[in-house]
KENUBA-558031 format. One record per residue: x, y, z of N, C-alpha, C in turn. Coordinates in steps of 0.2 Angstrom, whole numbers, padded with zeros to 4 digits, always signed. Example, Ala and Ser with C-alpha at 12.3 -4.5 7.8 and 13.67 -1.06 7.14 Angstrom:
BEGIN
+0066-0028+0039+0062-0022+0039+0066-0016+0039+0064-0011+0035+0068-0005+0036+0064+0000+0039
This chain:
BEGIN
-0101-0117+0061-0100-0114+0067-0104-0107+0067-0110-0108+0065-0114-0101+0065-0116-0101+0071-0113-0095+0077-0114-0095+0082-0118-0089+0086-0121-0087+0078-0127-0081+0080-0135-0086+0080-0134-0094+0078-0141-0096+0079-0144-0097+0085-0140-0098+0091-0141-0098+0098-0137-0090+0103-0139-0091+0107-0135-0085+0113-0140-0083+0118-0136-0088+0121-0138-0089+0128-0136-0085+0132-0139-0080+0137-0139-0075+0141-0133-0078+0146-0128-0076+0152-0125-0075+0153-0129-0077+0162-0127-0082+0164-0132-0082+0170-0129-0081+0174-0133-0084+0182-0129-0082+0190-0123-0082+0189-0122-0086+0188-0112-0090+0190-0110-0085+0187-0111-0083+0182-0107-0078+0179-0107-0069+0179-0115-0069+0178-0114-0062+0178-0112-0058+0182-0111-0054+0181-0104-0049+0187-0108-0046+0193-0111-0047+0200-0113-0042+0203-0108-0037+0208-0111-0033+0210-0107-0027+0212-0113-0023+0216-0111-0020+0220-0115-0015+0224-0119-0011+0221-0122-0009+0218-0127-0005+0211-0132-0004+0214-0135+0002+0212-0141+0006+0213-0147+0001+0208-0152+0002+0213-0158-0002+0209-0159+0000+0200-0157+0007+0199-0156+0011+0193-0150+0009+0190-0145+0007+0192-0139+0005+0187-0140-0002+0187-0144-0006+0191-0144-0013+0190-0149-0014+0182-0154-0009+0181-0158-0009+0178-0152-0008+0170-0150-0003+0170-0147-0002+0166-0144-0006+0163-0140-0012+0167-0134-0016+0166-0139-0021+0161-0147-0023+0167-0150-0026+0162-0152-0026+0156-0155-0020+0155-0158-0018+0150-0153-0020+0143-0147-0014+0145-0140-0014+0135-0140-0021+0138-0138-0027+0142-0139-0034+0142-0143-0037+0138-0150-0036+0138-0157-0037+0135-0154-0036+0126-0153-0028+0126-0154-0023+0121-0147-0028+0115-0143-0029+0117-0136-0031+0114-0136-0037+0112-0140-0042+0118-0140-0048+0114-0146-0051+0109-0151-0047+0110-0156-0047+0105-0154-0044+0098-0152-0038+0098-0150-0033+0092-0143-0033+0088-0139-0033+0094-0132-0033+0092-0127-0040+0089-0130-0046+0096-0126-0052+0095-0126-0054+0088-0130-0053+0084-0134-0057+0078-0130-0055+0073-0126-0049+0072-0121-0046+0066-0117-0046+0069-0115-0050+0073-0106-0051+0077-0102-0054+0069-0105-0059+0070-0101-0064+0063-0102-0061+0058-0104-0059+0056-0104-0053+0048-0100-0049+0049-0100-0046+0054-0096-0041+0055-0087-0043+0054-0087-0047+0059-0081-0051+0059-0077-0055+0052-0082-0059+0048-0079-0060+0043-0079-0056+0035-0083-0050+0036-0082-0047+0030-0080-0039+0032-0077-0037+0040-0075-0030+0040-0082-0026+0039-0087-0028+0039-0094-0025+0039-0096-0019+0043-0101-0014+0041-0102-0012+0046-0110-0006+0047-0112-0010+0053-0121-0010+0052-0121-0002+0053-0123+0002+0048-0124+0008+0052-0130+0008+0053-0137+0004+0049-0144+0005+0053-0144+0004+0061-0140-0002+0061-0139-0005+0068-0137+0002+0073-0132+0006+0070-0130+0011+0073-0136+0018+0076-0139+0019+0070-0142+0023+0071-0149+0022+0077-0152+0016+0077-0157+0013+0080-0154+0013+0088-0147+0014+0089-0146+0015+0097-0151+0023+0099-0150+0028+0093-0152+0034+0097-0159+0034+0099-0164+0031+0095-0169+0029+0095-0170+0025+0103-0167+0021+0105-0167+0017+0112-0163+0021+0116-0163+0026+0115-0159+0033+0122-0151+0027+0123-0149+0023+0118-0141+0021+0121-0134+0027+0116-0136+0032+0114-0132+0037+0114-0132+0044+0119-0127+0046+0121-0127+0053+0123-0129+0049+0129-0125+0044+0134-0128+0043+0140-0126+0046+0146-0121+0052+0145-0120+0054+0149-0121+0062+0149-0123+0063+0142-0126+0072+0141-0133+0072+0143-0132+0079+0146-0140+0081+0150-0146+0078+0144-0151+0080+0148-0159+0079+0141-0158+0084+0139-0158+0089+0142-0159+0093+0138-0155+0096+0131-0150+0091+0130-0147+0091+0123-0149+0084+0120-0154+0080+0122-0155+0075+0119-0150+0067+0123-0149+0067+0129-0143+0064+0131-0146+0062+0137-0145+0055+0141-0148+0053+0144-0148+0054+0152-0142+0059+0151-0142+0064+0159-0137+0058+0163-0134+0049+0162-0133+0048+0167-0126+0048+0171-0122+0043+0175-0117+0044+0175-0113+0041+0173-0105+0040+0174-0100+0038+0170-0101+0031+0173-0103+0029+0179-0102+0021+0179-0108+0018+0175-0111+0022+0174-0120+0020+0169-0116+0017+0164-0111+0024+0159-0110+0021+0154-0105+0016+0153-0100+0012+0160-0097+0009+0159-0104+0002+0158-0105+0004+0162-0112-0005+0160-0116-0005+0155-0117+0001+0151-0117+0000+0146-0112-0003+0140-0106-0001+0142-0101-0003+0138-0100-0011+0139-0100-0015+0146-0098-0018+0146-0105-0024+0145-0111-0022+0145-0116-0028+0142-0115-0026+0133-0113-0023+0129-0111-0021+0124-0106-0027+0121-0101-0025+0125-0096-0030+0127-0096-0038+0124-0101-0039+0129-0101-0046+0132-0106-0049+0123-0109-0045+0121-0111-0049+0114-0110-0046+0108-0106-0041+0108-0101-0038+0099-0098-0034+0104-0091-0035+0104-0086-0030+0108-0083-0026+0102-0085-0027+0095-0083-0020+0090-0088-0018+0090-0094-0018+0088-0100-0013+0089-0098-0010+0094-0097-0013+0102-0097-0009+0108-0089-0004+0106-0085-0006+0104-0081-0001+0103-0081+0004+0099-0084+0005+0093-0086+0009+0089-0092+0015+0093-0095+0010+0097-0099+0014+0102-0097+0020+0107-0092+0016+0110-0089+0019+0114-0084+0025+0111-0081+0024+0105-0077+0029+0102-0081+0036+0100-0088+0034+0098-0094+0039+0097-0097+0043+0101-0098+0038+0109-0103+0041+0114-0097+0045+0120-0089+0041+0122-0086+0043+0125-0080+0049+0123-0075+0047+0118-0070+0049+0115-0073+0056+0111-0079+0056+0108-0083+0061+0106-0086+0064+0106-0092+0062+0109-0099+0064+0111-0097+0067+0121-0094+0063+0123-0094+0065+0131-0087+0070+0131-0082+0070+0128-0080+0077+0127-0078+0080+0125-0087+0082+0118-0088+0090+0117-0092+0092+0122-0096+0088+0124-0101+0091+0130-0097+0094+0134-0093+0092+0137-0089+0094+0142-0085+0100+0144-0082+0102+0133-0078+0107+0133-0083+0113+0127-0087+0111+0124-0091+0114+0121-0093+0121+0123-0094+0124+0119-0095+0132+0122-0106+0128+0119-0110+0133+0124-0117+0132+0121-0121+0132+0114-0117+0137+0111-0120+0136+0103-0118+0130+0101-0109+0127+0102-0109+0122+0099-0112+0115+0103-0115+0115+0110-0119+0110+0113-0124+0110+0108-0129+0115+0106-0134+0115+0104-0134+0113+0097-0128+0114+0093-0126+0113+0085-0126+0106+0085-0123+0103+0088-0119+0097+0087-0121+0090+0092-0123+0092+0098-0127+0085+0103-0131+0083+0102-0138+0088+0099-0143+0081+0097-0142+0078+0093-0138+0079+0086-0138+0074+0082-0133+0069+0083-0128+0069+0089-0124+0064+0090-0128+0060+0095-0131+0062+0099-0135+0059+0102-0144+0055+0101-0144+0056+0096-0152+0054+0091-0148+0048+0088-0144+0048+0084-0141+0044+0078-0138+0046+0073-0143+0054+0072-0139+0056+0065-0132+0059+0062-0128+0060+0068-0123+0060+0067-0116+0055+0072-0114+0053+0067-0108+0047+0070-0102+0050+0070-0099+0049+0080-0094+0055+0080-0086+0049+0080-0081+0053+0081-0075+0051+0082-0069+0056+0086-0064+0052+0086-0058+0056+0089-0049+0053+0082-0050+0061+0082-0044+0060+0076-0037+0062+0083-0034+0059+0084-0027+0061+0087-0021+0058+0084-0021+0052+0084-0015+0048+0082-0012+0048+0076-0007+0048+0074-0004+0049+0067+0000+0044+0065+0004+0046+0058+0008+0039+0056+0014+0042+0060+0018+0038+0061+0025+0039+0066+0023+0042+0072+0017+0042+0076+0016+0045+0083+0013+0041+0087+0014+0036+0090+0009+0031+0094+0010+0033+0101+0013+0032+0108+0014+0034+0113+0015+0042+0116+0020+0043+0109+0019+0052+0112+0015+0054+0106+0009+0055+0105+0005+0058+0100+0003+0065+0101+0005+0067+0105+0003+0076+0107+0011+0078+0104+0017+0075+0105+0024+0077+0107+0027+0076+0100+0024+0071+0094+0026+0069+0090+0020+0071+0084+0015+0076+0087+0010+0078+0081+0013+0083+0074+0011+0081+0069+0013+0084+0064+0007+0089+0060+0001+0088+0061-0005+0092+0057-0006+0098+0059-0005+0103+0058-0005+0109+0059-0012+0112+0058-0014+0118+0062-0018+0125+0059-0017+0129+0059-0018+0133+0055-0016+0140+0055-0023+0144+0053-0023+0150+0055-0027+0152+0055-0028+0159+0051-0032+0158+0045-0034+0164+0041-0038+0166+0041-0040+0174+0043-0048+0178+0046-0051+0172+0049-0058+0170+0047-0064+0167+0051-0061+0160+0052-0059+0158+0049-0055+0150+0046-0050+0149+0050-0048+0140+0051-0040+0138+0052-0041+0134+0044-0034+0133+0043-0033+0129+0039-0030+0123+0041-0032+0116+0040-0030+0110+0041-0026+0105+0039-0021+0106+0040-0015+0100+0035-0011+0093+0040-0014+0089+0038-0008+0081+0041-0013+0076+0041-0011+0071+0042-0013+0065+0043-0016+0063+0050-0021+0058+0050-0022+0053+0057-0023+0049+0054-0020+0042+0060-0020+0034+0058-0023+0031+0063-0025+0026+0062-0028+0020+0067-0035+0026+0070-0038+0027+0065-0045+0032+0070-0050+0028+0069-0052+0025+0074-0059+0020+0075-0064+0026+0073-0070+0022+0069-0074+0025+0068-0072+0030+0061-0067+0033+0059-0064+0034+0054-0066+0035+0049-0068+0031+0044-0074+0031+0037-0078+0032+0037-0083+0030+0045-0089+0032+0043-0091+0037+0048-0089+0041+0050-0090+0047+0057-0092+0052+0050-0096+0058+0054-0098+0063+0053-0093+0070+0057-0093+0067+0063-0088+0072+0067-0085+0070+0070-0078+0074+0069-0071+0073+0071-0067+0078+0075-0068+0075+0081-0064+0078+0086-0058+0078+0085-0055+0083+0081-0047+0084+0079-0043+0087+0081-0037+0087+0082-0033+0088+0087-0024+0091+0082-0025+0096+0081-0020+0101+0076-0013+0105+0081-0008+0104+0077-0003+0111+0081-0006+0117+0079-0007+0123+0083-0008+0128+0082-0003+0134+0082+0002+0131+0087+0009+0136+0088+0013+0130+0091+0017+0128+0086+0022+0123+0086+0029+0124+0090+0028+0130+0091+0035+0134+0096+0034+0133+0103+0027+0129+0104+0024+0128+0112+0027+0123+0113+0026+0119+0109+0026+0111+0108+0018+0109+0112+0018+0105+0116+0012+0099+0117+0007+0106+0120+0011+0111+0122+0005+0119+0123+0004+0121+0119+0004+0119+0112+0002+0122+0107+0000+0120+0102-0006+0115+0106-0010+0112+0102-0019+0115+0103-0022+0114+0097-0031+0116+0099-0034+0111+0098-0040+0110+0099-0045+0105+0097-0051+0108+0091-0053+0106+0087-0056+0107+0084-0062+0102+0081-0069+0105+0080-0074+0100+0079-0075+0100+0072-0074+0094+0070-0072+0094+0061-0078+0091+0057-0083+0092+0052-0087+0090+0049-0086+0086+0042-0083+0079+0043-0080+0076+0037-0083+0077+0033-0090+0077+0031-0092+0077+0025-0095+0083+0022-0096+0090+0026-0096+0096+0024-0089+0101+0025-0087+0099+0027-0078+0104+0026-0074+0102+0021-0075+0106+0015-0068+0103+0012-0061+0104+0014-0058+0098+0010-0052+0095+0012-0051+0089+0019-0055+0087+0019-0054+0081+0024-0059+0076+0018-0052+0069+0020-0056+0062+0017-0050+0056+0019-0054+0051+0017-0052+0047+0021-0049+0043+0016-0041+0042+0018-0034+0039+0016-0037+0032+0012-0038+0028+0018-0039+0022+0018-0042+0019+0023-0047+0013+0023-0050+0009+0029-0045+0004+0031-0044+0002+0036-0039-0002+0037-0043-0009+0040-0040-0015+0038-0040-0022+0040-0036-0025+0043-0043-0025+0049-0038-0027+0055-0039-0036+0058-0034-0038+0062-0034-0045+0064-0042-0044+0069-0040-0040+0075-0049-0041+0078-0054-0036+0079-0056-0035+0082-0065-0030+0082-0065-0027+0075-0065-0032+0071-0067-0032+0066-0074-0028+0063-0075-0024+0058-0081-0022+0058-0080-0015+0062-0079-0012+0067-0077-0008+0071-0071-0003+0065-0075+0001+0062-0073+0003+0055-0066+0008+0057-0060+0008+0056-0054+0011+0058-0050+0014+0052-0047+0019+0050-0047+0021+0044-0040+0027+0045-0037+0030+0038-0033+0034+0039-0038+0040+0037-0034+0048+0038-0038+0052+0038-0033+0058+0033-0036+0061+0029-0029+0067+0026-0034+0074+0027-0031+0078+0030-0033+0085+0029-0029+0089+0025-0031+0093+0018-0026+0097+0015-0030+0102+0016-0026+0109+0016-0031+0115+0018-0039+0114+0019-0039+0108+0024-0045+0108+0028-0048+0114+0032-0054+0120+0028-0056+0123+0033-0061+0122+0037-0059+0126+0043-0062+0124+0047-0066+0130+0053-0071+0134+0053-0073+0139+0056-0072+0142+0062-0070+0145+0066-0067+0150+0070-0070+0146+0074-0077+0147+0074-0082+0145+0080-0083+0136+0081-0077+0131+0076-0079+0127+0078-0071+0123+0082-0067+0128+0082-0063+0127+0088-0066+0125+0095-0063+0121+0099-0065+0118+0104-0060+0118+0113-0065+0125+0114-0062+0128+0120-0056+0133+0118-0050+0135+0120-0046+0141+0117-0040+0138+0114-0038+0145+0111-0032+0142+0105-0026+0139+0110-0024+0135+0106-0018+0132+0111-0019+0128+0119-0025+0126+0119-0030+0122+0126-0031+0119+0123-0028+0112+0119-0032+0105+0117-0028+0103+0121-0020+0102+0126-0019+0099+0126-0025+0098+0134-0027+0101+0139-0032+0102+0143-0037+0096+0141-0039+0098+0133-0046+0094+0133-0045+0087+0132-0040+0085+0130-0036+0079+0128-0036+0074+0135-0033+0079+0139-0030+0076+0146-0036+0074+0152-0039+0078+0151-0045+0077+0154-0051+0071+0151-0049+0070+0145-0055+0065+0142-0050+0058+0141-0044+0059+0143-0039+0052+0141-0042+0048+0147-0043+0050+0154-0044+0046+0160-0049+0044+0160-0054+0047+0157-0060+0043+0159-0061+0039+0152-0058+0040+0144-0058+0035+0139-0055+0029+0145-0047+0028+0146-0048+0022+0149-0052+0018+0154-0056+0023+0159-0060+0018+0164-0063+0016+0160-0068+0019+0156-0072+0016+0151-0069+0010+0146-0064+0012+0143-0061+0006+0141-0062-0001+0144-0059+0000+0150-0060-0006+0156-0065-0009+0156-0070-0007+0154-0076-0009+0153-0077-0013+0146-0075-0012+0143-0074-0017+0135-0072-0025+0139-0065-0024+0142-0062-0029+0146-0065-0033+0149-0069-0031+0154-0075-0034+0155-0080-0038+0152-0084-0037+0149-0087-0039+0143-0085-0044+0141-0079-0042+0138-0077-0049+0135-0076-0056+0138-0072-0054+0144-0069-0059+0149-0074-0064+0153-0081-0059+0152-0089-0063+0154-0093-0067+0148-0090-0064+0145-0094-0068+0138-0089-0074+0135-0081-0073+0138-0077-0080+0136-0076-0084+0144-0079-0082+0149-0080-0088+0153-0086-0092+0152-0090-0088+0151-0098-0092+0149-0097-0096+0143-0093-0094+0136-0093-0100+0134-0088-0105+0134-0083-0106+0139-0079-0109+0143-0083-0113+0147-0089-0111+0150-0091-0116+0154-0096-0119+0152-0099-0117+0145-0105-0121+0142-0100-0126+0137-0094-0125+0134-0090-0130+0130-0088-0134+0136-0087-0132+0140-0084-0138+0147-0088-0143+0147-0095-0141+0148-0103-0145+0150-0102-0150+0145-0100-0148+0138-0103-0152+0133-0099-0155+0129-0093-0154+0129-0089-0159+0128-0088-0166+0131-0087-0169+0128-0085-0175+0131-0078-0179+0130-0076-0179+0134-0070-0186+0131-0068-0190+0138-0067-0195+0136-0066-0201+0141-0073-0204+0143-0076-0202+0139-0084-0204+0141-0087-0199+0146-0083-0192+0148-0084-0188+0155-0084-0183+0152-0091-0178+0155-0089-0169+0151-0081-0167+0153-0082-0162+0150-0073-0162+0150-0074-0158+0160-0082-0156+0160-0080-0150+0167-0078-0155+0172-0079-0163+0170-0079-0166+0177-0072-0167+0178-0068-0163+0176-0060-0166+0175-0058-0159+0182-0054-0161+0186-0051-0156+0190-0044-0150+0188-0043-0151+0182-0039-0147+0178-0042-0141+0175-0047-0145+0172-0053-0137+0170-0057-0133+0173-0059-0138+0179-0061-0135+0184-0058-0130+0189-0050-0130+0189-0046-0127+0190-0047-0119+0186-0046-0122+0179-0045-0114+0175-0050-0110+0177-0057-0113+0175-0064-0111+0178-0062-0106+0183-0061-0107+0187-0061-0105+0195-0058-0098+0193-0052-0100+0191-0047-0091+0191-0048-0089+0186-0051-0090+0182-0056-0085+0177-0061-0082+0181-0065-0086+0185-0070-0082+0188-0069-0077+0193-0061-0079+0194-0061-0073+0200-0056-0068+0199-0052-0070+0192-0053-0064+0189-0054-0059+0185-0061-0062+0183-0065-0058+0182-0070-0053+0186-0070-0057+0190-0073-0054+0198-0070-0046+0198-0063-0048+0201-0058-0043+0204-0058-0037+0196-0056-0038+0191-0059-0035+0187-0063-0031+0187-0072-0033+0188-0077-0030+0190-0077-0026+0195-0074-0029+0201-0073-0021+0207-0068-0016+0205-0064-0016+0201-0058-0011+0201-0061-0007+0196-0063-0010+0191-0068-0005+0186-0073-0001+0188-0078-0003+0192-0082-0001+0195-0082+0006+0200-0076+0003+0203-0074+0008+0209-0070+0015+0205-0067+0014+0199-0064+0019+0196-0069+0023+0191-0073+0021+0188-0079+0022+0186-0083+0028+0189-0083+0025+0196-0088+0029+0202-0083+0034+0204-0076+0033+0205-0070+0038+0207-0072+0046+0202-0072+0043+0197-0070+0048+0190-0078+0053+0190-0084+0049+0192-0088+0053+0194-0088+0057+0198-0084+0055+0204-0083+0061+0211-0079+0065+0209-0073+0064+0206-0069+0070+0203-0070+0075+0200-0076+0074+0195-0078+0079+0191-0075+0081+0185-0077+0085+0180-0077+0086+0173-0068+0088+0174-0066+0090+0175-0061+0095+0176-0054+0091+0177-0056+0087+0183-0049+0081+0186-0048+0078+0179-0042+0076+0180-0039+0070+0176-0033+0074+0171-0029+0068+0170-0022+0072+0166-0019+0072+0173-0016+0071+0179-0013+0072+0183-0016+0068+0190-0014+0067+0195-0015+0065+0201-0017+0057+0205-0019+0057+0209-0023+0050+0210-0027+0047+0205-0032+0054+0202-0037+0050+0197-0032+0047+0191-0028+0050+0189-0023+0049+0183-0018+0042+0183-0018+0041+0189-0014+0033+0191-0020+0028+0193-0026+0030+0195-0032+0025+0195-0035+0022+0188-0035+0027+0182-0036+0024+0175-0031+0021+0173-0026+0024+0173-0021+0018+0171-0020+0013+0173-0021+0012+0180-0019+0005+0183-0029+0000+0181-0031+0003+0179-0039+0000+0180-0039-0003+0173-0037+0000+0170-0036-0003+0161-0029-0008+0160-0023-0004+0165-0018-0012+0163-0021-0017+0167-0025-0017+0172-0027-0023+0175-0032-0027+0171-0036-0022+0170-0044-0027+0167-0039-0030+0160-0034-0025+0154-0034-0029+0150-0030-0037+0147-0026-0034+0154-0018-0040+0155-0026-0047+0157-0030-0045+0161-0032-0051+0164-0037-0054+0161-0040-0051+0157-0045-0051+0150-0041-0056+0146-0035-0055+0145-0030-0059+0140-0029-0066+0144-0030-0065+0150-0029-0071+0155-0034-0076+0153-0042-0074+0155-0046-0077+0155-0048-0078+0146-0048-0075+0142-0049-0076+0135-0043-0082+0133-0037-0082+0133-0031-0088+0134-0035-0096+0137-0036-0093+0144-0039-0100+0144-0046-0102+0144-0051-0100+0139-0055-0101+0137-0052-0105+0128-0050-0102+0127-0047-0106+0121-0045-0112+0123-0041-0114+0128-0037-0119+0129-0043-0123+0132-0047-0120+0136-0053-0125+0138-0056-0129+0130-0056-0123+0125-0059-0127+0120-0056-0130+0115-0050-0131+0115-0045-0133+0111-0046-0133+0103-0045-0139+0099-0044-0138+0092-0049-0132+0090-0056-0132+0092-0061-0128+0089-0059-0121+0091-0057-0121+0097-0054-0114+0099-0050-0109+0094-0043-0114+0089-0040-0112+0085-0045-0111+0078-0050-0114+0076-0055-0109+0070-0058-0104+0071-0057-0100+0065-0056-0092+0062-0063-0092+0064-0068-0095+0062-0076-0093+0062-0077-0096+0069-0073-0099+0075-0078-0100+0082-0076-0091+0083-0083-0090+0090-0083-0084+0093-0080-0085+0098-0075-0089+0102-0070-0089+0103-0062-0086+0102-0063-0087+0097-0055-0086+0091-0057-0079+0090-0063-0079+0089-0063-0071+0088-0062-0067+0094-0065-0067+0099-0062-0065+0107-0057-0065+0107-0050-0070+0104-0045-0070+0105-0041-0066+0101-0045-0065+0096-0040-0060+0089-0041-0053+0092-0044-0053+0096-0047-0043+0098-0043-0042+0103-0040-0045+0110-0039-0044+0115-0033-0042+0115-0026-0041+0109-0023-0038+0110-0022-0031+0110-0028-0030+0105-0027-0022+0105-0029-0017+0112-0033-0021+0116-0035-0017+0123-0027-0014+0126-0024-0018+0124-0016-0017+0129-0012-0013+0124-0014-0009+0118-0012-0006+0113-0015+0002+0114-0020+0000+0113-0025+0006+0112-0026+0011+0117-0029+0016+0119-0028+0024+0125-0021+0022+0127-0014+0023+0125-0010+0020+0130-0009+0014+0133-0003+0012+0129+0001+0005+0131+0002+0001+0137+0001-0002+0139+0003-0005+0144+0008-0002+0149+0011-0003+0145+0019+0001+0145+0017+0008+0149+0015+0013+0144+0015+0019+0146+0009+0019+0153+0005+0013+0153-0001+0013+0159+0006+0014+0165+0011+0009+0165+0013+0007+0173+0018+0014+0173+0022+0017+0166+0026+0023+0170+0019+0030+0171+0014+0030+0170+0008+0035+0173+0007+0033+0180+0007+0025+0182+0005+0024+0189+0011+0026+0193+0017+0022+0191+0024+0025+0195+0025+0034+0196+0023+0038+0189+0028+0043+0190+0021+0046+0196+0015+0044+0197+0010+0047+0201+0010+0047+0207+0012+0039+0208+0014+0036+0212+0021+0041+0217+0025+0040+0215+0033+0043+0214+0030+0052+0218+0026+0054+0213+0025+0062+0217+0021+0063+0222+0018+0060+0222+0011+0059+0228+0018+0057+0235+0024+0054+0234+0026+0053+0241+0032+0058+0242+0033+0062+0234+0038+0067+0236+0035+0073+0237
């Protein structure tokens, strides 16, 4: 079942259209083009051996697919958020753990130092996140803190003349082993609570005291390197603080909304890359002497895959472009703060819809560890896990919801 020796482009019936700029249609094309040539081909490497291509990494900065949303003048592609959602989501459609290791780099790291950065450190630190030569990440989450990860953080800073010093763990950090820069996220004054936390830009591999615990082995997006982190008197330079002492929780809150509309974009991807092979195992199977598509039962599934995938694509789309109109600033509160969460519990619940009955479309072969299939199916749980739970998505729409009428 080597199903990097063929890969068929994703055609009309399928691919997702939307009212786009002749400029963003272009784009969608292109990471399309760019992903299924370069990327698709180490899908199944990646998957069976936890692998993880960093040539393949570095050669995005080279093709302007990093830093897509930082001006040029730091090396970054100047475009918008809904740009780099179609980035994300032709990413998507032919390695969704490249795309995600991507996304933790380009969005989670790269799109919110730019944002909160002071100019020296734009100029220190963005071209090389945006070239290739440095791979970033986001340290927040720890062992015992999943849903309240600001309220249950335990890593502290303190700070000695020019220096903080570093102490605690983070867990489940995508990108984690192999990052160069860690967007970390420390108490600074613990008597604030979730006010008293900073952001700091952490250099794993020149700051002593930070290293990495362990690489962890995960059921999907395999290859998508995710790892434990320890700082012990990790220091860390005054100047590489990010925005002011006791303001990480700001930085945080403003880059959590637009992580998820872009997330929703992962969702996507996937759910067009497992109806296309849904509807090419359809054509070609046969039983009763009849492809299986001639059957009115599968023909059924087909159908509400495709139009939930559809609906999908406008909801993303529209919150994508929302999150542009808002501006750097919004988020963490409001209508934009109930639009990302509802846009990621939707895309991901229905993602698991569509990825479900593609398996079932494909039956027994569905169930093998090496179809690309199976693999689609072993990922799509963590979308409904990861930026916030599903769970915590529907009490941010409610409690949004709730205040906007009181």
């Amino acid at each position: 079942m080597d199903d990097t020796a063929t890969a068929p482009r994703p055609d009309s019936a399928v691919a997702t259209q939307f009212e786009l700029s002749a400029d963003q249609r272009a784009v969608l094309e292109a990471a399309d083009h760019y992903a299924r040539e370069e990327l698709y081909p180490l899908a199944k490497r990646m998957d069976e051996e936890e692998w993880w291509p960093a040539d393949a990494f570095a050669a995005l900065g080279a093709q302007g697919y990093l830093g897509i949303t930082v001006p040029a003048a730091y090396g970054g592609g100047g475009l918008d958020l809904l740009s780099a959602g179609l980035v994300t989501q032709a990413f998507s459609r032919w390695n969704h753990a490249f795309a995600l290791s991507w996304l933790a780099h380009d969005n989670l790291c790269t799109h919110n130092l730019y944002r909160h950065a002071s100019e020296s450190q734009r100029r220190r630190y963005l071209p090389g996140l945006c070239n290739g030569k440095l791979l970033g990440a986001l340290a927040l989450t720890e062992p015992g803190a999943g849903s309240d990860a600001i309220g249950s953080m335990r890593t502290s800073a303190r700070r000695e003349g020019d220096h903080y010093l570093l102490n605690g763990t983070k867990l489940f950090i995508t990108n984690g082993p192999v990052a160069d820069i860690l967007l970390t996220y420390a108490k600074t004054a613990s008597e604030l609570g979730t006010h008293g936390v900073s952001a700091f830009i952490v250099e794993r591999k020149n700051f002593p005291g930070v290293s990495v615990a362990q690489k962890l082995n995960k059921m999907g997006f395999r290859g998508s390197q995710t790892g434990e982190l320890v700082f012990r008197d990790c220091r860390v330079p005054v100047e590489n603080r990010l925005g002011s002492e006791n303001g990480g929780l700001r930085v945080l809150m403003t880059g959590l909304d637009v992580e998820r509309a872009t997330i929703a974009a992962v969702c996507l991807g996937v759910a067009e890359r497992a109806l296309q092979l849904a509807l090419e195992h359809a054509k070609t199977r046969r039983q009763f002497g009849r492809p299986i598509a001639d059957f009115e039962m599968i023909q059924a599934k087909l159908a509400d895959m495709y139009v939930w995938t559809e609906t999908m694509c406008l909801m993303i789309y529209r919150v994508l472009s929302a999150c542009d109109a808002a501006g750097s600033e919004a988020g963490g509160r409001g209508i934009i703060h109930a639009q990302t969460a509802a846009s990621v519990l939707y895309a991901a619940e229905t993602m698991a819809r569509v990825v479900s009955e593609a398996v079932q479309i494909h039956g027994g072969s569905g169930y093998i560890w090496e179809s690309e299939i199976n693999r689609l199916y072993r990922a799509i749980k963590l979308l409904e896990i990861g930026a916030g739970t599903s769970e915590i998505r529907r009490l941010i729409i409610a409690r949004e919801l709730l205040m906007a009428l009181g």
